[in-house]
FIVEXBA-693247 format. One record per residue (C-alpha): residue number from 1; z, x negated, y negated. Coordinates in steps of 0.05 Angstrom, whole numbers, plus 5000, padded with zeros to 4 digits. Each point is the difference from the previous one (the first is absolute). Layout:
BEGIN
NUM	Z	X	Y
...
//
This chain:
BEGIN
1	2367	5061	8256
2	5004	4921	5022
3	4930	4995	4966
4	5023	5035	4937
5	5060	4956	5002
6	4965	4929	5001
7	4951	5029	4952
8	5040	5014	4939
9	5037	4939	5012
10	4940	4968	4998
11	4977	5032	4936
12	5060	4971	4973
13	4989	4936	5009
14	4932	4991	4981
15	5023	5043	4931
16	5060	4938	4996
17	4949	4946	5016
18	4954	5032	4944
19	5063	4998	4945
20	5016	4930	5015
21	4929	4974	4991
22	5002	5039	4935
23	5058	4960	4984
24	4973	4938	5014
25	4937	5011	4959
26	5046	5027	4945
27	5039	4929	5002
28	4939	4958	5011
29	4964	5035	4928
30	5058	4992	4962
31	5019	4933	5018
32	4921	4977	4978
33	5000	5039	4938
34	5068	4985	4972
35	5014	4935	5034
36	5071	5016	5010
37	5038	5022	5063
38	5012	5073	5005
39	5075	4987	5005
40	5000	4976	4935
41	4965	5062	4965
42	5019	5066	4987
43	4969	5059	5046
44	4989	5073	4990
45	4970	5042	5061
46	4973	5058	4975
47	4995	5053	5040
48	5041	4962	5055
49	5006	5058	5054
50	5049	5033	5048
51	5006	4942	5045
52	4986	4951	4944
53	4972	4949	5038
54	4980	4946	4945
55	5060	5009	4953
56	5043	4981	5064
57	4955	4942	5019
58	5002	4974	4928
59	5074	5010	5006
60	5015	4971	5057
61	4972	4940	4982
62	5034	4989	4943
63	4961	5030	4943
64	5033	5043	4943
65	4951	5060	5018
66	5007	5080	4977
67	4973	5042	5041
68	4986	5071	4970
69	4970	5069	5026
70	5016	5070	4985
71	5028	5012	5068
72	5038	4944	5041
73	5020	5027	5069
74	5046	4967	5040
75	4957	4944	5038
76	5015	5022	5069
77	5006	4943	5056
78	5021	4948	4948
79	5069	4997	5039
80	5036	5065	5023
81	5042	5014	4946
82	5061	5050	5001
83	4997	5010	4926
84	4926	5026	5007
85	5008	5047	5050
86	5058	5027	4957
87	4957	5022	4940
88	4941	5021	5050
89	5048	5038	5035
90	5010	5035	4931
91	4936	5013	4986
92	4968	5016	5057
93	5061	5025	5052
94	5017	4974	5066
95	4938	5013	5051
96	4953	4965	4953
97	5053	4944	4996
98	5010	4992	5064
99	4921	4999	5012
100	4987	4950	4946
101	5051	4958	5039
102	4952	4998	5059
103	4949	4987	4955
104	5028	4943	4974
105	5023	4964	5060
106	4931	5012	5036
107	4954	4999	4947
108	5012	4982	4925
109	5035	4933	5012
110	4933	4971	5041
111	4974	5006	4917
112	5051	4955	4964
113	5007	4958	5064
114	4930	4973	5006
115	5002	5001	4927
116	5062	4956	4995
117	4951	4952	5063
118	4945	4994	4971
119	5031	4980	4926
120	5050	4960	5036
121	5062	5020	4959
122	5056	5049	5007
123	4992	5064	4965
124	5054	5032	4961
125	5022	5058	4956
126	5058	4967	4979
127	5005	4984	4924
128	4925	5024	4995
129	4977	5032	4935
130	4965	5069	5018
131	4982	5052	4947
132	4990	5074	4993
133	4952	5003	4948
134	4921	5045	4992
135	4952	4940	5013
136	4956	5026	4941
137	5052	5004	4947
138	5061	4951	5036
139	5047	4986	4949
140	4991	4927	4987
141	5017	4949	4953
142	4940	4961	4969
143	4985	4935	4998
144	5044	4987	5061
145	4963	4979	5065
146	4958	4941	5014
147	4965	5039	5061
148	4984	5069	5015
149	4984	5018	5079
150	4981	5078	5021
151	4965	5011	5057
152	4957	5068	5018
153	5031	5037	4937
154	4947	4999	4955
155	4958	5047	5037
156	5055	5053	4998
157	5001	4985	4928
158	4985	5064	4958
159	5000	4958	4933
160	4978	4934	5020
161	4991	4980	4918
162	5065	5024	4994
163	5031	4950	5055
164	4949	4955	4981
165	5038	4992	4921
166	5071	5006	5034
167	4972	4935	5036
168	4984	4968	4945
169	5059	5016	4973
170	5050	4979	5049
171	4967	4928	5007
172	5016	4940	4958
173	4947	4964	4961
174	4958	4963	5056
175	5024	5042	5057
176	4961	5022	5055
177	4994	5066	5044
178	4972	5002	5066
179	4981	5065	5017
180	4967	5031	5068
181	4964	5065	4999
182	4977	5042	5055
183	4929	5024	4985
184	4987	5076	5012
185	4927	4994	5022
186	5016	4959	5058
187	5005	5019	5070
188	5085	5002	4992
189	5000	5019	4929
190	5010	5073	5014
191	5068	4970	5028
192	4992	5059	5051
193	4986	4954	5065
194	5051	4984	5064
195	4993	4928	4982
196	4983	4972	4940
197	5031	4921	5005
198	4934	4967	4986
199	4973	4959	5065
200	4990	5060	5040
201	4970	5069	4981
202	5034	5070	5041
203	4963	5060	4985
204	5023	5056	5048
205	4974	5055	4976
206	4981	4982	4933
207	4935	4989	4978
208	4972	4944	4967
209	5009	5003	4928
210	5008	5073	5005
211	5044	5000	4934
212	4932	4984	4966
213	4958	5046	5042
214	5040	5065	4997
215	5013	5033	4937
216	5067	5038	5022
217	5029	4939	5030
218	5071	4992	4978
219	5036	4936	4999
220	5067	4991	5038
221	5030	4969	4933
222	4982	4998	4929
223	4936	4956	4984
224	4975	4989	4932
225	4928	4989	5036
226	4985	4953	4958
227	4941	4945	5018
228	4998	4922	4985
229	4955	5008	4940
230	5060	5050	4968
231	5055	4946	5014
232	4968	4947	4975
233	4982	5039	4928
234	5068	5018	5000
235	5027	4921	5010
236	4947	4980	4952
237	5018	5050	4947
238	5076	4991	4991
239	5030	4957	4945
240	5026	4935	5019
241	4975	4989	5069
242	4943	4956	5018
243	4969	5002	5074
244	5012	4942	5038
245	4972	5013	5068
246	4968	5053	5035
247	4988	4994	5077
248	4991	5034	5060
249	5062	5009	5038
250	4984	5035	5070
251	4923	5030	5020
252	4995	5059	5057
253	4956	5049	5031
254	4932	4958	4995
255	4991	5031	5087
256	5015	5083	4970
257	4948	4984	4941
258	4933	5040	5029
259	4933	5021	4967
260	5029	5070	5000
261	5067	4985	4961
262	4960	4953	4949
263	4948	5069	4990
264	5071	5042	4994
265	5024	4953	4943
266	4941	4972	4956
267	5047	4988	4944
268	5041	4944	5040
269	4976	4931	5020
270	5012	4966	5069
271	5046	4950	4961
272	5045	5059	4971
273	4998	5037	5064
274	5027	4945	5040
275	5046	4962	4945
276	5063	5020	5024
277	5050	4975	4947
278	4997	4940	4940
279	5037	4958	4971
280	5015	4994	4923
281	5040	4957	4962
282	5005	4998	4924
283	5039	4958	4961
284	5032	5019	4932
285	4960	4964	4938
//
């Protein structure tokens, strides 16, 4: 139990320490490219999440950020809030209230509280601009925002062209999105491991790359299975973006890749098997 204990806690911080070095590579990119501090543009995160970790960062240091995502939770251990447990209470009744309040003081607020440590600033919900919107089709005005952030969304994408041209469409002239995809023929890409925060690989009893390997896998969540080839056709392809970078983000699995898996999978290449995620950013011509 004490071993299960430390062990999720631990999870959650190395899953905080991952979303604030995302943030800082966010900042650092879109500082070079437009040569303006992000404080001074105006941010959409697409695809922002139930805890929402980037649209508070953003926020909490003073950027005028929307965060948007077709469900929004609650972002439990962000402060024990009375008001919360009131409308979970409502949904959800009062044992899985009262459990979510254990939760909360013993696990969720280790997230947001290395988070808030390792950006150095004080996260908030107050006065923060969160959405209820689908991610493909998000009801948007166009020509608005000078950046665009989403984070492993793409993947789960099952019209990327489609969110691709609502992009497009939702940045000004010269505008940039910077945009991190999870690659389904990694090691992680099946999103069906214990741990997946890149630095460390947790199998239990998965096999490696068994979402390739067996035909009646099924994944946990939707995946539009798409490979890097198919994303970068689809950026290429859509009206009024140009590709500015393209880069490696994270790399995994190199000590799991055998003679035997490469036999199993002759269509993949070592570099696809073990690219975990990229980054892309386009800018609007």
């Amino acid at each position: 139990m004490l071993n299960e204990f430390r062990e999720r806690r631990e999870k959650l911080r190395a899953w905080a320490t991952h979303d604030a070095s995302i943030y800082r590579s966010f900042s650092d990119t879109v500082r070079r490219l437009t040569g303006r501090p992000i404080t001074a543009l105006r941010i959409l995160d697409l695809g922002c999440g139930s805890n929402a970790p980037m649209t508070l960062m953003l926020h909490a240091t003073g950027c005028k950020v929307t965060g948007v995502d077709a469900f929004l939770g609650h972002r439990w251990g962000l402060g024990v809030r009375p008001s919360r447990y009131s409308a979970y209470m409502q949904e959800a009744g009062p044992v899985k209230t009262l459990r979510k309040l254990m939760g909360e003081i013993a696990y969720d607020r280790v997230y947001y509280q290395t988070l808030s440590s390792e950006v150095g600033v004080r996260l908030t919900e107050q006065n923060i601009d969160l959405r209820l919107m689908d991610v493909q089709n998000p009801s948007l005005p166009v020509d608005t925002f000078d950046v665009i952030h989403s984070n492993a969304t793409w993947e789960h994408i099952p019209d990327v062209p489609a969110a691709n041209r609502t992009v497009a469409g939702a940045l000004k002239r010269g505008g940039i999105a910077y945009i991190e995809i999870h690659l389904f023929p990694s090691l992680s890409g099946g999103h069906d491991l214990p741990w997946i925060t890149p630095g460390r690989t947790i199998l239990g009893d998965v096999m490696p790359w068994q979402h390739l390997r067996h035909p009646k896998w099924q994944a946990p969540v939707y995946l539009n299975r798409l490979r890097e080839r198919d994303f970068r056709r689809a950026f290429e392809e859509t009206p009024g973006l140009e590709i500015v970078e393209w880069r490696t983000e994270f790399t995994e699995g190199q000590d799991y890749l055998t003679d035997e898996i490469r036999a199993a999978l002759p269509d993949f290449s070592d570099d696809e098997l073990t690219k975990r995620s990229i980054i892309v950013v386009v800018r609007k011509s």
